[in-house]
C-alpha positions in Angstrom: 16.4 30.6 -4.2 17.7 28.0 -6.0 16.5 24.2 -5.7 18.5 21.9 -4.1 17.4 18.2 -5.4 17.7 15.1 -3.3 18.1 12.3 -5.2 18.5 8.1 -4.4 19.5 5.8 -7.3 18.2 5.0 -10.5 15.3 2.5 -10.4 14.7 3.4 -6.9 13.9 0.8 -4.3 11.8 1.9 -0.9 14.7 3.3 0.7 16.1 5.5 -1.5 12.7 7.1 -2.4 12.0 7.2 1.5 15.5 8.4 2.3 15.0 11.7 -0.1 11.7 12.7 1.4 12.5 12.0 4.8 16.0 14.3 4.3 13.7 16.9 2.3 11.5 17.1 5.0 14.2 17.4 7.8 16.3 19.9 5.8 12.4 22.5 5.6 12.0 21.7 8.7 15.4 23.8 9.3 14.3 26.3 7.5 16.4 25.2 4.3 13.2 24.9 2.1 14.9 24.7 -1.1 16.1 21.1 -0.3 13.2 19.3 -2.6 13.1 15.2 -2.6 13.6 14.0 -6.5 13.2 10.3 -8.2 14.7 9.4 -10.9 12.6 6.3 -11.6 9.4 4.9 -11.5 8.1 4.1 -8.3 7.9 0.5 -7.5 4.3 -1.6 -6.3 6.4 -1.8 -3.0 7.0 2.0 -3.0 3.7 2.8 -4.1 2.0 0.7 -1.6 4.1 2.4 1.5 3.4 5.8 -0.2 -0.3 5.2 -0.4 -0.3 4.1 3.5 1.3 7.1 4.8 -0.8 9.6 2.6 2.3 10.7 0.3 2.8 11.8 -3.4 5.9 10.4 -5.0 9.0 13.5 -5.5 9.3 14.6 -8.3 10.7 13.1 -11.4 13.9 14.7 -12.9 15.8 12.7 -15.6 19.4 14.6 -15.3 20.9 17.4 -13.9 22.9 18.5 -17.1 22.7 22.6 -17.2 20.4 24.2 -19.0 19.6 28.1 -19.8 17.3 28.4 -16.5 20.9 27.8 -14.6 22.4 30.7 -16.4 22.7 34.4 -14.6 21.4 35.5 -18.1 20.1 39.5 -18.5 16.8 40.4 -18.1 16.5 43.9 -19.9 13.4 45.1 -20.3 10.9 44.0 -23.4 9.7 46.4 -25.4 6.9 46.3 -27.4 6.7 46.3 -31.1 4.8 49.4 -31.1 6.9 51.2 -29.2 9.1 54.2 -31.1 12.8 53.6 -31.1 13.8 56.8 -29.2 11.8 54.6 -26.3 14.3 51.4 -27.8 17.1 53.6 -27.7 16.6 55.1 -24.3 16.8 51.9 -22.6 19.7 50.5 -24.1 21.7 53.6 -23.3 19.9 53.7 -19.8 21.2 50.2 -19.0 24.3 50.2 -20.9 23.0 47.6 -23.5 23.6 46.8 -27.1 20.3 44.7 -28.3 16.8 44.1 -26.9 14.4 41.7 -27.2 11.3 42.7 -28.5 7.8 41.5 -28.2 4.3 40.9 -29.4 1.4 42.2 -27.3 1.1 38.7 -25.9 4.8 38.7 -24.8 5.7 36.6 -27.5 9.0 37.1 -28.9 8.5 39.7 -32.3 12.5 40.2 -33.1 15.6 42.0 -31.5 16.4 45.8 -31.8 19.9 46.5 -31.7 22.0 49.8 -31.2 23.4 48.5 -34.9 19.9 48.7 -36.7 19.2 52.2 -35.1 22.5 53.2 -36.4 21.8 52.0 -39.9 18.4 53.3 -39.9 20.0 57.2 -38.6 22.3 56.2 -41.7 19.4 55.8 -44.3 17.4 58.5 -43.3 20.3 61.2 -43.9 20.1 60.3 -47.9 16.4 59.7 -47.6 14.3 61.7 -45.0 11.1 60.5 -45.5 9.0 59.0 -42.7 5.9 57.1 -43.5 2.6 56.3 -41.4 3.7 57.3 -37.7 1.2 57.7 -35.6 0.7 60.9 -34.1 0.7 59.8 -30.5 4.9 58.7 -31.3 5.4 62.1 -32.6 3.8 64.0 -29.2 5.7 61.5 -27.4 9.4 61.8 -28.8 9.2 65.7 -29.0 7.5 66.1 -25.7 5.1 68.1 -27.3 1.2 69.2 -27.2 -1.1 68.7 -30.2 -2.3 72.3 -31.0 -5.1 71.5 -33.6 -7.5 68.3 -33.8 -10.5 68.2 -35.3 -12.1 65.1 -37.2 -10.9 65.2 -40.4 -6.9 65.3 -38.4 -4.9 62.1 -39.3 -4.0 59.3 -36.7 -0.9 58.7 -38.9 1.8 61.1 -40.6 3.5 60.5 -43.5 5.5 62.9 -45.9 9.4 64.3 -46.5 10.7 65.7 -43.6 12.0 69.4 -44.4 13.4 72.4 -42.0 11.7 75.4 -43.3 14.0 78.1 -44.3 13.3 81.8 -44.2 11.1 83.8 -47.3 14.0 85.1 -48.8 14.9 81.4 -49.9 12.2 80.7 -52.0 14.0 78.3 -54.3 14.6 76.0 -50.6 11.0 75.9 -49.1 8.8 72.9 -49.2 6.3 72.5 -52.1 4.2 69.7 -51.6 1.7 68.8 -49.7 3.3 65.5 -48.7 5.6 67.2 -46.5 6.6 67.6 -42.4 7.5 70.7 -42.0 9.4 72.2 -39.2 10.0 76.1 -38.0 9.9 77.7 -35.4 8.3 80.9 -34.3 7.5 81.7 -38.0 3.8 82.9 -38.7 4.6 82.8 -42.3 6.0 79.6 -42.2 3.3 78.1 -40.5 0.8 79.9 -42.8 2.4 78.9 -45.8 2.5 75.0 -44.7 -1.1 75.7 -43.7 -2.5 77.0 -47.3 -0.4 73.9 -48.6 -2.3 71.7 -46.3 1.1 70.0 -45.4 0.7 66.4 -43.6 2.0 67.9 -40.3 3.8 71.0 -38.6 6.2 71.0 -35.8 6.9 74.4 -34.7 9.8 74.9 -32.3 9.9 76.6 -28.7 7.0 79.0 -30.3 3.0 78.5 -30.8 0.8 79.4 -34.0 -1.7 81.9 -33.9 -5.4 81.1 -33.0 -6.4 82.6 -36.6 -4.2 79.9 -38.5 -5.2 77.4 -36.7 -8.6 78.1 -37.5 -7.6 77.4 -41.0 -5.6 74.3 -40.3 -7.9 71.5 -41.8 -6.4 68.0 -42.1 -3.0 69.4 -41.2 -1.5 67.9 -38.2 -0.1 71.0 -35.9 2.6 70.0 -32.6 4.4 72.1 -30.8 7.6 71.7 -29.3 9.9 72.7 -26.7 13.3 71.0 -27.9 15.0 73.1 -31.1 14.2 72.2 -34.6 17.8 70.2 -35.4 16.9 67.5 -32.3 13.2 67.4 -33.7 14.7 66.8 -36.8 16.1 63.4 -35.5 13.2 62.7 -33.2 11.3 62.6 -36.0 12.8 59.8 -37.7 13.1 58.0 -34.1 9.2 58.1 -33.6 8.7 54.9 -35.9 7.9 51.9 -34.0 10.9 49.4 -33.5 9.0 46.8 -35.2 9.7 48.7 -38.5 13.9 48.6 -37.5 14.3 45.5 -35.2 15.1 42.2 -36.5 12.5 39.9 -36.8 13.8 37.1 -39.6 16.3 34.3 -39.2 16.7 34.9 -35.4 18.0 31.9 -33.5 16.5 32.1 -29.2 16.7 29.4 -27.0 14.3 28.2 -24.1 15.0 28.0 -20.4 14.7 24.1 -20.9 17.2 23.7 -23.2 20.8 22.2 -22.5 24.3 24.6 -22.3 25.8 21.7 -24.4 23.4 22.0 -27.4 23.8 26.1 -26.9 27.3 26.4 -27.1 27.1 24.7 -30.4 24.7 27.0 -31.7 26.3 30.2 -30.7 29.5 29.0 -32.3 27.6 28.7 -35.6 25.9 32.3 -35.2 27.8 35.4 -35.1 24.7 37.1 -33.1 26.2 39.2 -30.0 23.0 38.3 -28.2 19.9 36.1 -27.8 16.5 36.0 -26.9 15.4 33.6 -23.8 12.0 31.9 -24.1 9.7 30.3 -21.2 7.3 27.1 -21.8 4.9 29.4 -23.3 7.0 30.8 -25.8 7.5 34.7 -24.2 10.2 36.6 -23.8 12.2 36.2 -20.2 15.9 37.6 -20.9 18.6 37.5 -23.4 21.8 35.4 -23.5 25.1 36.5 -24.2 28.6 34.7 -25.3 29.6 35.5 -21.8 27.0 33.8 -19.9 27.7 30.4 -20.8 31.6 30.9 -19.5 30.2 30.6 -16.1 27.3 28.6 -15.6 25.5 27.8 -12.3 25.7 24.4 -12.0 22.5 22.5 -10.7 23.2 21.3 -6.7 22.5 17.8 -5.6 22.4 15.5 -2.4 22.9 12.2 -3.3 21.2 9.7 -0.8 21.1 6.0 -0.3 24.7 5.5 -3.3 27.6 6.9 -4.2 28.3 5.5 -7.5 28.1 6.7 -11.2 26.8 4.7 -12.7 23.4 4.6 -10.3 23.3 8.0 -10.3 21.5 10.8 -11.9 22.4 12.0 -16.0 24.8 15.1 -16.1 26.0 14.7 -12.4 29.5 16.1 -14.1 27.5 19.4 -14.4 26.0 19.5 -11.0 27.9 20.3 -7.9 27.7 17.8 -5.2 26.7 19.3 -1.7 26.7 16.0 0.4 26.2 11.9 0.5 24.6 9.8 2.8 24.5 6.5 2.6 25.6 2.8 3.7 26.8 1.1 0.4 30.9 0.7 -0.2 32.5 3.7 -1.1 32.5 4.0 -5.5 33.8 6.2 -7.8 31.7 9.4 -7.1 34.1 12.3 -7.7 33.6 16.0 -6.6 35.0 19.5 -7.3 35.1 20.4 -3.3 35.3 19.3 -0.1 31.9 18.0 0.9 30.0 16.4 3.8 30.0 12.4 3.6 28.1 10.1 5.5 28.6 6.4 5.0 27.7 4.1 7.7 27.6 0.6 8.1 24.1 -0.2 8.5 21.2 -1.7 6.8 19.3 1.5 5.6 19.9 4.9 4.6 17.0 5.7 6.6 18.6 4.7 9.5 21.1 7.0 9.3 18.5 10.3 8.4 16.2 9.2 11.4 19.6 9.7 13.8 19.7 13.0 11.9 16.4 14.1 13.0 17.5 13.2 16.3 21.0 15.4 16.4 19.1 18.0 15.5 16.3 17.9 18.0 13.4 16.9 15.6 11.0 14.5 15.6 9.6 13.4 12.4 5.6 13.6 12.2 3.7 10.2 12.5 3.1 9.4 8.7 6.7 10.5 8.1 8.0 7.9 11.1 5.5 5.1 9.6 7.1 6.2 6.0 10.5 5.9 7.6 9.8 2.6 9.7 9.0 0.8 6.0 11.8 1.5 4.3 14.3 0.0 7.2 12.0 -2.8 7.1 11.8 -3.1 3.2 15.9 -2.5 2.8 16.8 -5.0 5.7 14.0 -7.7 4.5 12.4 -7.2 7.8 15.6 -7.5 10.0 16.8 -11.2 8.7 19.5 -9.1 5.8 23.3 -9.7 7.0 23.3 -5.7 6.5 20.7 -5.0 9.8 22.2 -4.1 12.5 20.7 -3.3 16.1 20.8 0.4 15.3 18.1 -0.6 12.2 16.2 -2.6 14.4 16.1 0.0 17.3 15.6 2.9 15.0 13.0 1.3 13.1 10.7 0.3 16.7 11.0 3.9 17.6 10.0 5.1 14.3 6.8 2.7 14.4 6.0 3.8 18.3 5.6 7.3 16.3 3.7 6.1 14.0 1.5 3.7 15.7 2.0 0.9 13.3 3.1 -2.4 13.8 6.5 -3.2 12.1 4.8 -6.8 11.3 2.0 -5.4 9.4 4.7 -3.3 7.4 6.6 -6.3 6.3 3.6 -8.3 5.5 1.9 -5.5 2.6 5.8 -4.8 1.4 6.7 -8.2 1.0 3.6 -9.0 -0.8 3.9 -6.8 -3.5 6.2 -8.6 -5.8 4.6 -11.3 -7.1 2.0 -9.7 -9.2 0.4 -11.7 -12.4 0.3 -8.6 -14.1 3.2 -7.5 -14.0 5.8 -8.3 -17.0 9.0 -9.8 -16.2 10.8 -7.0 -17.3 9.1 -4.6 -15.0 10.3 -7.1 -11.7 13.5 -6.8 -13.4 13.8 -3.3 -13.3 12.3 -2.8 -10.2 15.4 -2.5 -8.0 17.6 -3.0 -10.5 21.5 -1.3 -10.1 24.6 -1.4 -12.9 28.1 -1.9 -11.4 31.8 -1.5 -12.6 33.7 -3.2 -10.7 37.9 -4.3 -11.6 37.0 -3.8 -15.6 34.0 -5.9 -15.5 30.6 -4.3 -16.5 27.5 -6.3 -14.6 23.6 -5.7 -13.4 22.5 -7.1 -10.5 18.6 -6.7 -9.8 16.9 -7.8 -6.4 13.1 -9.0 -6.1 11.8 -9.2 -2.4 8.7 -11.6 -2.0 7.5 -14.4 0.6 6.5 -16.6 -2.6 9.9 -17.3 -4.6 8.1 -20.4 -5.6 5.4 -18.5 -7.7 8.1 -16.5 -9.2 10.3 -19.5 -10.6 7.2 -20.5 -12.6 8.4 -17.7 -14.6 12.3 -18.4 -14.8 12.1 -18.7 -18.4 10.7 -14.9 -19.1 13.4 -13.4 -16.6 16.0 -15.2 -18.2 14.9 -13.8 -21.6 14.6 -10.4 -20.4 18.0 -10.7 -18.5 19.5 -12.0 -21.4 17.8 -9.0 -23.4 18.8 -6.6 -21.3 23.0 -7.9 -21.2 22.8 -7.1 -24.7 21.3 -3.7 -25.1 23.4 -2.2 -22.0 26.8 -3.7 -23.6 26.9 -6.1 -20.0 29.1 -9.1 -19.2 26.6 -10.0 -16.6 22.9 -9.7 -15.4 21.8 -11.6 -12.3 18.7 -11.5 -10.7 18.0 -12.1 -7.2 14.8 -13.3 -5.9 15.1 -12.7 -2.4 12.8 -15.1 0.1 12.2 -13.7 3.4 10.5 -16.6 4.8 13.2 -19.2 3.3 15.5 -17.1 4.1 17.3 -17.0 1.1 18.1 -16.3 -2.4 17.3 -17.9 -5.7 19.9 -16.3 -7.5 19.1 -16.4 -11.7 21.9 -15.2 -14.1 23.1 -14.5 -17.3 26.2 -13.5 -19.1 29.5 -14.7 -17.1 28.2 -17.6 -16.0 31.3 -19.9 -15.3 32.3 -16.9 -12.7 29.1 -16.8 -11.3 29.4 -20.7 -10.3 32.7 -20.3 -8.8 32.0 -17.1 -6.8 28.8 -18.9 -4.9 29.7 -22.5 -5.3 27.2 -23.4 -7.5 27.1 -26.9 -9.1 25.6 -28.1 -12.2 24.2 -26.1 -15.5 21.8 -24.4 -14.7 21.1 -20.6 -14.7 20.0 -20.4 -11.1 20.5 -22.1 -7.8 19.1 -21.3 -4.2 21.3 -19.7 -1.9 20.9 -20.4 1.7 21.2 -17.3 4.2 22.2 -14.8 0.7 19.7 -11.5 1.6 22.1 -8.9 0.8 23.1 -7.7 -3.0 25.2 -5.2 -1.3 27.1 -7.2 1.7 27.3 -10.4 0.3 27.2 -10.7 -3.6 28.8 -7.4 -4.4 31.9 -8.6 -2.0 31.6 -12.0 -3.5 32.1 -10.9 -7.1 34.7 -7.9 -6.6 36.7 -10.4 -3.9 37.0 -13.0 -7.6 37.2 -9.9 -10.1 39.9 -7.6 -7.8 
């Protein structure tokens, strides 16, 4: 069952965390429990704080959703050990209709590939040269399906020696000579005799048995019988080696499950390979890809909560397919391959929305999930006073706390508080709840601090202008502007870089500085955004 992530923004405020794990949670509760809640940031102080309250672990941390090899519907033919023979190789890649296997160490490390082309070269090399060296008896028995008629201690564990078809008496000029020989017969007594006063390596007698009295005189010489005829044990023979002797096992390009379709398309365009090996975390064998596996990928599926816009949104969301939105930020430039479910509503938090959900569906959340839930309206609507609340937040979020038993007040006071920590750098406020925009042509950051102490915050208006300033220039940005929002002013002292003539004239600002304080301005999304992209559009 594949994973369905739900993910909020980039640099993820309190609300778009929240607003994952609360629609995770729902979507389980269904009985959908491949819905999982994702970040793709760190969590904030704010966050971390609400987290720790409620008894929660942050979701996990993906950064993109680009495909990789795990995505694929690659094969998974079986892995055959080194030592195995290649009539065993061969049987499974005619059994499932396969041209190359992967092959592996006793650890289930990958070892090299056996293909049906190396067996055929190696059928090919044995016709001019049929010699076999050092296969271990236990292949032999196997591949002819036959019994080992004399052991004794001084019998061999391996076989070596030229592979010859004994012909009858009258040929003497044709029989085997040497010790250093496999002979085969078949129900020949004076075959078998002969090999045995040669002391041969080995004998494989065919559909027949050897008398007890040779036997007797066997000594080292390895004795098998058979049921198959002596032409097939001919070929067995050479197919009792073990595949690590054929396979390839030099210059072999694999990939890992982790690794990106982009960056394996290129590399199968410069290998002429007609398959490859797939390797886990621990470097063993899990499947093999082909060419034709990376024509149809499965593409990664996503919720988006709490935005709808690019540029906020998780890396590769091109490759992913987009099953729904929710959220209550202006519609963006978000585009999807199919029709999907979209939920945008005017109010104050995404939460807002999710807890209705619950509702429609005849679910209430669990207590710490409500008290979870009841924070985030209260951190995204700056405990109610934001021109985004609306009585819907304000009702929701009461009902939520009444679950919880927690009082909104209390909430407010431990988010709100969080902000204004000496040891944190400027940089890291910055990118707290920080969001890039593209709006008419123009390219600009806007970042939000909530606290009830702007005051202490100004002291460092020097650092955040630095950083902002730092920060226009790496991201290639025409503007950065940092609000630090006041809940109990009411208001926003708005700091910015970059376009700053615009700035001025969008909020009326006077003078030369780089910040101002803006009366009744709580919202980034309902009243600077509009203010900006009413100047810009």
């Amino acid at each position: 069952m594949d994973t369905i992530y739900i993910t909020g923004h980039r640099n993820p405020d309190t609300d778009s965390i929240v607003s994952a794990m609360a629609y995770a949670a729902l979507q389980n509760a269904l009985g959908n429990r491949q819905y999982q809640a994702a970040r793709l940031g760190q969590i904030s102080d704010e966050t971390q704080i609400v987290l720790d309250r409620f008894g929660f672990q942050p979701p996990r941390l993906i950064d993109n959703v680009r495909t990789q090899v795990r995505d694929l519907d690659y094969d998974t033919p079986p892995t055959l050990s080194a030592a195995a023979t290649v009539s065993r190789g061969w049987q499974a890649m005619q059994g499932g209709n396969l041209s190359i296997l992967p092959v592996a160490n006793e650890d289930g490390t990958l070892y090299g590939t056996l293909s049906a082309g190396d067996v055929a070269n190696y059928d090919i090399t044995t016709v001019r040269n049929p010699r076999v060296e050092d296969i271990p008896v236990f292949n032999l028995i196997s591949v002819l399906e036959g019994k080992l008629l004399h052991e004794s201690e001084d019998a061999p564990d391996l076989v070596s020696g030229e592979v010859t078809i004994a012909l009858p008496a009258s040929r003497e000029n044709l029989l085997f000579s040497s010790p250093d020989s496999v002979v085969i017969c078949g129900d020949q007594p004076d075959m078998v005799q002969r090999a045995l006063d040669l002391q041969v390596n080995c004998v494989i007698i065919c559909q027949g048995e050897a008398p007890q009295e040779l036997l007797e005189r066997a000594g080292k010489t390895c004795v098998i019988s058979t049921p198959i005829d002596a032409y097939q044990a001919l070929r067995l023979i050479f197919h009792a080696l073990p595949i690590a002797r054929v396979c390839k096992n030099k210059d072999l390009v694999c990939f890992h499950l982790d690794d990106y379709i982009d960056d394996v398309q290129d590399a199968v365009l410069e290998s002429r390979f007609r398959a490859y090996p797939i390797l886990d975390e621990e470097e063993k064998v899990v499947g093999m890809l082909s060419r034709y596996h990376l024509l149809r990928p499965r593409r990664k599926r996503v919720v988006l909560v709490d935005h709808n816009e690019k540029s906020q949104s998780v890396t590769g969301l091109d490759q992913a397919d987009i099953l729904e939105i929710i959220d209550h930020h202006r519609l963006a430039d978000i585009e999807t391959k199919n029709p999907i479910h979209v939920r945008n509503e005017a109010v104050g938090s995404t939460n807002t929305i999710i807890a209705e959900m619950y509702q429609e569906k005849g679910l209430m959340p669990t207590a710490k999930m409500a008290g979870l839930m009841a924070a985030a309206i209260v951190s995204d609507t700056v405990m109610f006073k934001s021109p985004t609340c609306t009585q819907r937040d304000i009702d929701i979020a009461n009902r939520m706390a009444r679950i919880a038993s927690v009082r909104l007040e209390d909430l407010g006071q431990a988010i709100f508080s969080a902000a204004c920590g000496d040891d944190k750098t400027a940089e890291a406020m910055l990118k707290t709840d920080y969001k890039e925009f593209h709006i008419a042509g123009h390219n600009l950051a806007v970042s939000q601090i909530t606290t009830m102490d702007s005051e202490r915050l100004l002291k460092r208006l020097g650092e955040f202008l630095a950083v902002m300033a730092e920060t226009r220039e790496k991201r290639g940005l025409q503007s950065v502007v940092l609000m630090i929002t006041d809940v109990l002013l009411e208001g926003t002292q708005l700091l910015f870089v970059g376009d700053e003539d615009t700035i001025r004239q969008a909020f009326g600002i006077k003078g030369e500085e780089n910040y101002a304080f803006l009366p009744k301005i709580m919202s980034r999304k309902k009243q600077v955004i509009p203010m900006l992209s009413a100047l810009w559009g």
